[in-house]
mmCIF file of the C-alpha atoms, coordinates in Angstrom:
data_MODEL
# 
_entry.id   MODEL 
# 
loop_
_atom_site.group_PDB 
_atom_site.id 
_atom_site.type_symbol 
_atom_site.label_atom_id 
_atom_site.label_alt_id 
_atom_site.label_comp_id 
_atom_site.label_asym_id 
_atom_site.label_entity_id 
_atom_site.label_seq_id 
_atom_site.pdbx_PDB_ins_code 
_atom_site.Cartn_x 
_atom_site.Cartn_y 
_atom_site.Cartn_z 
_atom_site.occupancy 
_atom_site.B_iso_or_equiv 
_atom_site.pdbx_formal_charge 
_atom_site.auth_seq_id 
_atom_site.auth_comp_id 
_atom_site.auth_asym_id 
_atom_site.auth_atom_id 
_atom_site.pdbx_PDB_model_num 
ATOM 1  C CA . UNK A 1 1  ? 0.000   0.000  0.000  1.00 0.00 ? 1  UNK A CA 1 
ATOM 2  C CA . UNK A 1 2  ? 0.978   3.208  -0.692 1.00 0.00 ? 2  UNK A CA 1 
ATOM 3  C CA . UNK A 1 3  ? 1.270   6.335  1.899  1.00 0.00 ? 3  UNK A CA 1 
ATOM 4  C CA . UNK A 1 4  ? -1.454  7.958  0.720  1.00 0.00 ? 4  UNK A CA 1 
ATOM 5  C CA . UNK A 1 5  ? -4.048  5.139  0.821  1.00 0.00 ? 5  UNK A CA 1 
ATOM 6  C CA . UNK A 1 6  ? -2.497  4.591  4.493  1.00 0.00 ? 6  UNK A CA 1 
ATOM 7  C CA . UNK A 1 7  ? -3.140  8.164  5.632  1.00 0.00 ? 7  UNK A CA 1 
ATOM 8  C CA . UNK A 1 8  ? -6.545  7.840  3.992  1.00 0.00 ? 8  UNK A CA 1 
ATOM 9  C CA . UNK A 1 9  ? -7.468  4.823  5.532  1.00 0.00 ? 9  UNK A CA 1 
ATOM 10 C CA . UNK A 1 10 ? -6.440  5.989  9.344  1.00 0.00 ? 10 UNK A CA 1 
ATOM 11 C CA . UNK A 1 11 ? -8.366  9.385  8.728  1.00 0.00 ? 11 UNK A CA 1 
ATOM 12 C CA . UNK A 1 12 ? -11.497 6.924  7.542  1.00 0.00 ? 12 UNK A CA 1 
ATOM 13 C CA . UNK A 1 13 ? -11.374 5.225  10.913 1.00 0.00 ? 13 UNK A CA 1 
ATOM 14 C CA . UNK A 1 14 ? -10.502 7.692  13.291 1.00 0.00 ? 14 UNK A CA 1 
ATOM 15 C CA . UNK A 1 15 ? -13.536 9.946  12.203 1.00 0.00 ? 15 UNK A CA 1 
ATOM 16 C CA . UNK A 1 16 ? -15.769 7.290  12.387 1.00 0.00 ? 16 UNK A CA 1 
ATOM 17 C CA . UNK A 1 17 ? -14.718 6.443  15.973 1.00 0.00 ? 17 UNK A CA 1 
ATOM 18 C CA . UNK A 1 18 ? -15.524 10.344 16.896 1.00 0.00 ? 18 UNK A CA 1 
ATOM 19 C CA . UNK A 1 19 ? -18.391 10.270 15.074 1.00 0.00 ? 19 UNK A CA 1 
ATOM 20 C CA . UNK A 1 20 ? -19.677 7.634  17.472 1.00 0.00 ? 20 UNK A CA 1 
ATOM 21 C CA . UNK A 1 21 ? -18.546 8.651  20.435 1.00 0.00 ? 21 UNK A CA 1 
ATOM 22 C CA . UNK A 1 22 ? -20.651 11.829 20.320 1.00 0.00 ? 22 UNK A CA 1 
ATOM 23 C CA . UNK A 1 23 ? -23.974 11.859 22.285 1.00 0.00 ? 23 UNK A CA 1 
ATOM 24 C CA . UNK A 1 24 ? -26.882 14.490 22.680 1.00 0.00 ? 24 UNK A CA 1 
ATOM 25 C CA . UNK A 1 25 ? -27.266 16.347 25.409 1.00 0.00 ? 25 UNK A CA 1 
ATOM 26 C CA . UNK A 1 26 ? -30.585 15.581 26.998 1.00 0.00 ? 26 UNK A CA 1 
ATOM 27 C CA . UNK A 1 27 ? -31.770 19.173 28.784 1.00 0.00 ? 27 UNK A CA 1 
ATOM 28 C CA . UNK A 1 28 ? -33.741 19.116 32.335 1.00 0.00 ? 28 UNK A CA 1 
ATOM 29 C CA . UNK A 1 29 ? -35.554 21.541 34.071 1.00 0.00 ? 29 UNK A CA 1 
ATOM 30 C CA . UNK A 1 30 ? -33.853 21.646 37.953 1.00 0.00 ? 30 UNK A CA 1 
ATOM 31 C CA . UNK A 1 31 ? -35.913 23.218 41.175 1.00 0.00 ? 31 UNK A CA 1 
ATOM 32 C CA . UNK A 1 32 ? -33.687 25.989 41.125 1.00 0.00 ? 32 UNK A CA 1 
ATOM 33 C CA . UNK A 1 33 ? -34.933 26.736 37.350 1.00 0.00 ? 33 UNK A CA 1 
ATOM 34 C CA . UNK A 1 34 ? -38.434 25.476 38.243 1.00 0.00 ? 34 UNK A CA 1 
ATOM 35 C CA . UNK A 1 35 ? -38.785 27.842 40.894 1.00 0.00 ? 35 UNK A CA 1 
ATOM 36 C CA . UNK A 1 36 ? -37.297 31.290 38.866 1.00 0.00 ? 36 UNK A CA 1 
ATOM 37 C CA . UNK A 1 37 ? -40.263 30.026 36.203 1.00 0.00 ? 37 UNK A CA 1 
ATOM 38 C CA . UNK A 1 38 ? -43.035 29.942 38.661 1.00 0.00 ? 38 UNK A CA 1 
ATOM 39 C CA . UNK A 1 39 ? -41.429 33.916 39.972 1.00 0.00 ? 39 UNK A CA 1 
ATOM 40 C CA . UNK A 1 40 ? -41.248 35.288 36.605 1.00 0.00 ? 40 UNK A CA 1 
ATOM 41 C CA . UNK A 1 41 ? -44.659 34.063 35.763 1.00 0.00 ? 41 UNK A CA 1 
ATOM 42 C CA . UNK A 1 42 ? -46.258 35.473 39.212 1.00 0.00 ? 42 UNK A CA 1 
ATOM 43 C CA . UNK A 1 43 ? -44.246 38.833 38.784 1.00 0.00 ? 43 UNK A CA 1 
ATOM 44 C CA . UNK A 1 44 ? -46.612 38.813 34.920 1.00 0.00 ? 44 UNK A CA 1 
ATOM 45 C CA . UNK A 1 45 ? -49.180 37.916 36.508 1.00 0.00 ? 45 UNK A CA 1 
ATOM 46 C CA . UNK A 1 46 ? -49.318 40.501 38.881 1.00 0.00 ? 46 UNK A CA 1 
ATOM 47 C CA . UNK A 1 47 ? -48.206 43.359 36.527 1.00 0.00 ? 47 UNK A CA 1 
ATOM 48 C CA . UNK A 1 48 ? -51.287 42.205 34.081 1.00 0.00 ? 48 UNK A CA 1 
ATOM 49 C CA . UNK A 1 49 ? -53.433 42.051 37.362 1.00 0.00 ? 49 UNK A CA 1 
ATOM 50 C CA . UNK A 1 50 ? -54.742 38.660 36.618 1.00 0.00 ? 50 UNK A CA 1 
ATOM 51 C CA . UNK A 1 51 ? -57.440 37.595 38.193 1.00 0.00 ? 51 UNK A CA 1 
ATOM 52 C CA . UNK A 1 52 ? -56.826 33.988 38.209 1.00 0.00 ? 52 UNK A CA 1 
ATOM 53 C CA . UNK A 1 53 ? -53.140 34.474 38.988 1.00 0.00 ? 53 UNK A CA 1 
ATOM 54 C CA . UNK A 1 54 ? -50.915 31.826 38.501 1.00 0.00 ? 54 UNK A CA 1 
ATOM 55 C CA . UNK A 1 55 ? -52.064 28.185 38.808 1.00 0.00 ? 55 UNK A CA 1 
ATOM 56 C CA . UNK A 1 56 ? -48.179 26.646 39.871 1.00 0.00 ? 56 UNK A CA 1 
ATOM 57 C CA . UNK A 1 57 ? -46.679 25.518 43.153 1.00 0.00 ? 57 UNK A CA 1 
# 
């Protein structure tokens, strides 16, 4: 084989091992974030003077 088809090959292989190894990021909602939500959505609430409020918590 020549050094071409060599460097070819290892490229070939290596960037299907990285391609693999990749995984998705799976994005969750903490209490910390759940609770700035619910704040945010009672500081609307209050500034639109809902009646009903805000149905959370």
């Amino acid at each position: 084989m020549s050094f071409p088809k060599i460097v070819f090959i290892a490229v070939w292989l290596l960037s299907g091992s990285v391609t693999f190894g990749q995984t998705a990021e799976k994005k969750t909602l903490t209490l910390d974030g759940a609770e700035r939500v619910i704040a945010a959505a009672k500081a609307k609430a209050q500034e639109l003077k809902s009646p009903g409020g805000v149905i959370a918590k």
